[in-house]
N, C-alpha and C positions, 0 to 999 in steps of 0.2 A: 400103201406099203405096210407089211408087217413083219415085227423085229423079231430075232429070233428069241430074244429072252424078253419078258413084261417089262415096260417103263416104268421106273419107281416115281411116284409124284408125291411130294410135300404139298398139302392142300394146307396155307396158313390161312384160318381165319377167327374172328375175334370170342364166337364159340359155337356151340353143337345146338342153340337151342331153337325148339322147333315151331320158336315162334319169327327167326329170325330169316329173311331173308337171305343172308348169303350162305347159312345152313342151311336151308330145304335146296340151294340150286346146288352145293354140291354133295348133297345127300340124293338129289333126284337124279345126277350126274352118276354115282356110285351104283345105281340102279340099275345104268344102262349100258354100263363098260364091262368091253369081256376083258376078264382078268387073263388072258394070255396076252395081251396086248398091251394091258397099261393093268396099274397095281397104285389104289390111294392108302395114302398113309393120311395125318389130322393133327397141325397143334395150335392151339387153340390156347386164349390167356383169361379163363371163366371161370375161376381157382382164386382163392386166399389163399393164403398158410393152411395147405392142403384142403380146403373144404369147394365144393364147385359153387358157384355161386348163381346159379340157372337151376331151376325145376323144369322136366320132362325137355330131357334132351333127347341126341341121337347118339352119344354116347355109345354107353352099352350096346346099342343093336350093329352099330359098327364093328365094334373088338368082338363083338360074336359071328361079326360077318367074316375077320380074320384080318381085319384092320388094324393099325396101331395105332391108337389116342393118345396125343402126349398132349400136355399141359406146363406153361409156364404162370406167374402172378399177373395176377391183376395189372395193368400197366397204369392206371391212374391211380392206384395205393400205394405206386411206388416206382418212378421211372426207373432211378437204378437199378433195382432188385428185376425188375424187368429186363433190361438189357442185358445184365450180368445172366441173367437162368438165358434168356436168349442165346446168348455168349456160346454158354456152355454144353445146350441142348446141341448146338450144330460142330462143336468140335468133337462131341460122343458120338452123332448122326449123323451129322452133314455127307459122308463120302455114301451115305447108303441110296443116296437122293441122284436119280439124271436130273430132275425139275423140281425148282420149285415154285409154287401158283399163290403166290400172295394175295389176298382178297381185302386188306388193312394197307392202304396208304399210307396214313395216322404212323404206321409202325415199320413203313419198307426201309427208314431210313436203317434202323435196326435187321431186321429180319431179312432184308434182299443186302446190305453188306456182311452180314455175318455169313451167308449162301456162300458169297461171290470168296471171302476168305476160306469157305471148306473147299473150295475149288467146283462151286456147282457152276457149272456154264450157263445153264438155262433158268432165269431168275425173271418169272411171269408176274406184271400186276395187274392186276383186275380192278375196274370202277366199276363199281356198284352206284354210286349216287354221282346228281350235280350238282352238289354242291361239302363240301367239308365238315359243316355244322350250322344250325340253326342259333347260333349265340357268338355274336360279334366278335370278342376276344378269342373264343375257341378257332373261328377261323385267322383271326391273326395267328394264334399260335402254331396252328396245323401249315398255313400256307409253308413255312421257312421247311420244316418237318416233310411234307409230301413232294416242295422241290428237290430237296435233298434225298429223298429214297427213290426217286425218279432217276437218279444218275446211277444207280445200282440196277435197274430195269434192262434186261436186254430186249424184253418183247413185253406188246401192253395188251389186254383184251377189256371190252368191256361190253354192259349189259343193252346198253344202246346207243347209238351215235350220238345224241346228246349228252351221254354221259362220259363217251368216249374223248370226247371236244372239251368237256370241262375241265377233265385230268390229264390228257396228253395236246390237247390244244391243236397243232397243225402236225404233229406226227402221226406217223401212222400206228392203227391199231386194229384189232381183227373184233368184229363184235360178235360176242358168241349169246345168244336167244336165250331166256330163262327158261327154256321147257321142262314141264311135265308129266307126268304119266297122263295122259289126256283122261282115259276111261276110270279111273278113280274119282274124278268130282261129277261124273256124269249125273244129272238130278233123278234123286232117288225119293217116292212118294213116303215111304214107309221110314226113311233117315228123317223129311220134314213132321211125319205124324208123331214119330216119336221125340222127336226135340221138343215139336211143339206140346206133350205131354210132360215132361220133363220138367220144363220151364213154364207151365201152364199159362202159355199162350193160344188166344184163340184161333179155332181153325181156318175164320178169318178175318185176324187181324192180319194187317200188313206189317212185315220186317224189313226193318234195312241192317244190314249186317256191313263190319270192319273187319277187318284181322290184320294186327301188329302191338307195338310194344305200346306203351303208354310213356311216350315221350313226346319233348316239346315237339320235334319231328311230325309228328302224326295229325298234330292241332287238333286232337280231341275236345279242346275246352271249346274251341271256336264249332267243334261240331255238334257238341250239345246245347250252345245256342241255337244252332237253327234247327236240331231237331223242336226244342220248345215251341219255335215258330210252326213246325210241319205239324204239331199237335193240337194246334187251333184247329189243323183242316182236317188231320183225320185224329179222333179223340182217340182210336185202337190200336195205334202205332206203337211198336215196340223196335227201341234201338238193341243190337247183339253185338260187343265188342269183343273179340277171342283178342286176349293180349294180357302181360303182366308188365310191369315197371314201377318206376317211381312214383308218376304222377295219376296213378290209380287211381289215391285219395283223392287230389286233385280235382278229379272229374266226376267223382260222386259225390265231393260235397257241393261242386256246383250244379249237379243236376240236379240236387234237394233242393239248393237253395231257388233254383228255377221249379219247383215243383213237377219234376220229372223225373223223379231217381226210379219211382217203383215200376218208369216204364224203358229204364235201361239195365241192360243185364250185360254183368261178364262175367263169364264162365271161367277165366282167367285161361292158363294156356292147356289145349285138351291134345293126346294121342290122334283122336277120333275127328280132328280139322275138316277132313273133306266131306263129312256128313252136313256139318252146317252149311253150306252152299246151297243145298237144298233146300234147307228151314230159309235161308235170305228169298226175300221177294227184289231185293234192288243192291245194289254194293256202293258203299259212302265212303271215299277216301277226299278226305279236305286237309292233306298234308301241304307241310312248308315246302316241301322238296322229295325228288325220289330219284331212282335212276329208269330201272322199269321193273316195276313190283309182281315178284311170283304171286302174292297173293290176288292181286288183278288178273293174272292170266289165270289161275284157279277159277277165280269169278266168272270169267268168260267161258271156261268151260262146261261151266254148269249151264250155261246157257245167262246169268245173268247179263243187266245194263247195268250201268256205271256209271257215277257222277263223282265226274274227278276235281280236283282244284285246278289249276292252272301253273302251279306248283308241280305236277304231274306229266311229264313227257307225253306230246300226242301221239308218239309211237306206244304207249300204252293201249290205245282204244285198237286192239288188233279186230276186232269184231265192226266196227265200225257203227256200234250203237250206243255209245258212250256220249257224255255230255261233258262240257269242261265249264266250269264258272269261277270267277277270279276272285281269291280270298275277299279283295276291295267291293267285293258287289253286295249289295243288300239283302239281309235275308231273305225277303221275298221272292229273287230270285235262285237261291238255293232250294227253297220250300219249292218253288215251280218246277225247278228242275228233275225233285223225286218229285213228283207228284206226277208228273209226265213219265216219268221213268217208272213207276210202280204202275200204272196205268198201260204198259205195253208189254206185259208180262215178260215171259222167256224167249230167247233167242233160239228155237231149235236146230240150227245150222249152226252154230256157234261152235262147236267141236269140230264141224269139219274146215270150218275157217284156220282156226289156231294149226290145225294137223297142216293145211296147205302152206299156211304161212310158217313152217318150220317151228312151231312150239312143241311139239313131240317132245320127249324125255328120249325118246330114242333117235331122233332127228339128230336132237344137238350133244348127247354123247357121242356117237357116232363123227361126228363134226368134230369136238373136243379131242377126241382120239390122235383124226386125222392131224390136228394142231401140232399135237406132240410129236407124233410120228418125224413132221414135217421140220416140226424143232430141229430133231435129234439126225436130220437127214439135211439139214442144212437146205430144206427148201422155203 
């Protein structure tokens, strides 16, 4: 069914930047939506006292695509001042909105009541992760906060049935697929020769590449242990992190201090992401928790394997050559795991897998679409 005027949608999420997960899915989303249909607007809380606080966002290519970016504060600098711009963004905006698609649990208690007072009907949350937080009190605090912005929810979506179980638990919820542009990360010779020129790496050495933020989330420090281990076996390895955060430092002073720093590199956060898929020989994600990571299905696309944690949904491994090994296990059996995995090179049916199994950017726009539609027509 299509409306006779565009859907206006509130895409709330925590910000534009393009190292973040719930940015690339609705920026890959934005890609694939015809604007007679449905129409994204973006507010986002990645702002101090007016300054952004992310590098290489999506920002600007959005309001140049005819989008509007609003911006509220930082919500951890300042609950109230949070609320309060929350408050008042939706009594200025709120009637402009059919839907709004919250992607911040953490914040629906604010953001989907404040909706429900413009009079918006349709007030979407979205799980991204399973889990709230990786730091014990942080989930105390969030639990009371995410039951409470759940009563403001009229409809819930999320990125995978285990993450959909985690936040709505036995209610129902529609799971919408991270896809994206498939033919973008397709492995390109001349993207690997040049990184590896770049970063003077040898033509062959073997790469295991990451891509995300440098939080405790990601369990970087624990992944530069066993890359130190995976150095015994191959001396030429080289780890590639794309990501920026806090614990940066963190993890470069512990890879010196394991004498492996000059064989980790992060380029911090790059425009030019889908080229490094190619430079990766294997993709290493030993996170605490996830829902189901765009940058995984990127990985797959390029035809990479995958060694995940167990931490990691196994609706992840859409390719089905992925490996799971449990934080608790030895590093000898991580090191096994790439070693086995850098040993079976690319996957080249791996794009057509993700395309059947609905990872398309245009699969699940198109999907998205029909949600709305379906919202606004009461089906």
């Amino acid at each position: 069914m299509i409306t006779s005027s565009p859907i206006h949608v509130l895409q709330v999420v925590p910000s534009l930047s393009r190292s973040a997960g719930v940015s690339q899915f609705v920026h890959n989303m934005s890609l694939g939506i015809d604007e007679h249909r449905v129409v994204f607007d973006y507010l986002h809380h990645a702002t101090l006292n007016g300054k952004p606080l992310r590098d290489c966002t999506y920002d600007q290519e959005l309001i140049a695509h005819g989008s509007r970016v609003y911006t509220v504060s930082y919500a951890s600098a300042g609950l109230g001042r949070f609320i309060k711009e929350v408050e008042e963004f939706f009594v200025k905006h709120g009637r402009e909105y059919d839907i709004v698609h919250c992607h911040m649990p953490n914040s629906a208690f604010c953001v989907l009541r404040e909706a429900k007072r413009a009079g918006i009907e349709h007030r979407v949350l979205h799980s991204h992760l399973n889990s709230s937080s990786d730091n014990v009190l942080h989930r105390v605090r969030n639990a009371p906060l995410i039951a409470w912005g759940k009563r403001y929810a009229t409809d819930g979506v999320a990125c995978s049935d285990e993450a959909g179980k985690y936040l709505f638990g036995n209610k129902p919820f529609t799971v919408m697929k991270n896809g994206i542009v498939l033919s973008n990360f397709a492995y390109d010779d001349r993207s690997n020769a040049s990184l590896r020129a770049e970063f003077c790496i040898g033509n062959s050495d073997p790469v295991i590449g990451s891509v995300g933020r440098f939080v405790k989330q990601k369990n970087f420090e624990f992944g530069v242990r066993v890359f130190a281990e995976l150095k015994r076996c191959l001396p030429s390895a080289k780890w590639v992190i794309l990501g920026t955060g806090d614990g940066t430092g963190r993890v470069r002073a512990l890879a010196d201090e394991l004498g492996v720093g000059d064989s980790i590199i992060m380029p911090g956060v790059r425009v030019d992401v889908a080229r490094f898929y190619s430079l990766f020989d294997a993709f290493f994600m030993p996170s605490l928790y996830e829902g189901l990571p765009v940058s995984a299905v990127e990985a797959q696309a390029s035809g990479l394997r995958c060694v995940f944690s167990t931490g990691v949904p196994e609706e992840s491994d859409i390719t089905g050559s992925g490996r799971f090994v449990g934080l608790d296990r030895p590093s000898a059996e991580w090191v096994s795991a790439l070693v086995d995995t850098l040993a079976q090179g690319r996957d080249d049916r791996a794009a057509n897998k993700l395309a059947l199994a609905g990872y398309s950017a245009e699969t699940n726009a198109e999907n998205l679409m029909d949600f709305y539609e379906g919202l606004l027509c009461g089906l």
